[in-house]
N, C-alpha and C positions, 0 to 999 in steps of 0.2 A: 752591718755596723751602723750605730746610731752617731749621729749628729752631737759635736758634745757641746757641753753645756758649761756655760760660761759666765760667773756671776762677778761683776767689780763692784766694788762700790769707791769710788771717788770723787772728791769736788770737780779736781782741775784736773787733767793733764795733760805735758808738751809732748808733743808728734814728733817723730824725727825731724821734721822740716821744722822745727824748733817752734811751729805755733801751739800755741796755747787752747785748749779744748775743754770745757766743762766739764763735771765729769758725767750726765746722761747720755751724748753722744761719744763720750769713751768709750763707755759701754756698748752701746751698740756698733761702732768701730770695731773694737775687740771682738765681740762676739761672730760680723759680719767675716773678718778677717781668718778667726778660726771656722768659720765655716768652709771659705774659701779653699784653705789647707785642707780641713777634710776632702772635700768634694775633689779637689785635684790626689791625695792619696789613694781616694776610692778609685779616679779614672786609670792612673797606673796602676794599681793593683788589676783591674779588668783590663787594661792591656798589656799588663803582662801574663796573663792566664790565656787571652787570645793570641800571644805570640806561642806561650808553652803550647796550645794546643796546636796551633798550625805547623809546630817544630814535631808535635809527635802526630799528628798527621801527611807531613811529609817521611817522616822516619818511616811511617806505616808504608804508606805508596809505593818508597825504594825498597822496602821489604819486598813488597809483594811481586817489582817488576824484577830481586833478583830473584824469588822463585819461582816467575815466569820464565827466566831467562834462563833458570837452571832445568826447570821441566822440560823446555824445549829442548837443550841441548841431552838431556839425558832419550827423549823423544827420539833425534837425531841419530845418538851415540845407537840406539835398540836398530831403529832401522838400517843402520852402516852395520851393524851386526847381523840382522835379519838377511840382509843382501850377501855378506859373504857365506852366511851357511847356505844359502841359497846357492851361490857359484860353486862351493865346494861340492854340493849334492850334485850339481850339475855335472861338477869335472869328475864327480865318481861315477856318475851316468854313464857318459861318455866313456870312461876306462873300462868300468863295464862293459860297455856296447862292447867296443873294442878288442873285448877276450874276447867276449860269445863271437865275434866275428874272426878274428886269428883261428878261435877254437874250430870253428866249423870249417874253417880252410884247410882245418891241420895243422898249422905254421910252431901250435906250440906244440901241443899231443904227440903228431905224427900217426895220428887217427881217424883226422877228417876226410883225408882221400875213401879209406873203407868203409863211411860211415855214410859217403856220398855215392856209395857204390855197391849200397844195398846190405852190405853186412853188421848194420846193427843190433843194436842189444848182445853184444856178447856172438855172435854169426860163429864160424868157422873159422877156425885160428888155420888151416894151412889158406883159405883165400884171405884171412889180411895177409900171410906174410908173401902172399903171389904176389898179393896188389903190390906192395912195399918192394919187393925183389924189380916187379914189371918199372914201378915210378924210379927205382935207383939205376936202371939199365939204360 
């Protein structure tokens, strides 16, 4: 914005303080004084574009720390996920193990006594049912 320009032409005139002034040095009163206004409109106007921008500079900041704060938690949320499919594999592990170990005992079948006793793959059905008769005796 330019500087404006400010033409009087008077003999005299009185100042608010009621003195009396020529009017050359009217003139450059006046024009000094619109100057002044300018120069003080132009410094608010640059500080308020430097408020606008450190308002949308902070806007940005809390943006970005909440989706830092949401990436983490979602971060967080995968790995508390990752850890219980992890335990649940675990605990099907372990139920696994579990059968294959009852199974080989017997406890569910009621075939692991003959299986532990040489008659596997399909063996001799009257020595399972010896074995089975001998372990009920």
């Amino acid at each position: 914005m330019q500087a404006p320009f400010i033409f009087i032409s008077v003999k005299r005139i009185q100042m608010k303080d009621k003195t009396v002034v020529d009017g050359g040095l009217a003139q450059v009163l006046a024009r000094s004084a619109a100057v002044r206004e300018w120069q003080e409109q132009e410094e608010e106007e640059e500080e308020e574009e430097e408020e606008e921008k450190d308002e949308e500079e902070e806007e940005e900041k809390e943006e970005e720390e909440e989706e830092e704060e949401e990436e983490e938690e979602e971060e967080e949320e995968e790995e508390e996920e990752e850890e219980e499919e992890e335990e649940e594999k675990e605990k099907e592990k372990e139920k696994e193990e579990e059968e294959e170990e009852e199974y080989r005992r017997g406890e569910k079948s009621g075939e692991g006594a003959w299986k532990e006793e040489g008659c596997e793959n399909g063996g001799n059905k009257e020595s399972k049912k010896s074995i089975e008769l001998e372990r009920n005796v």
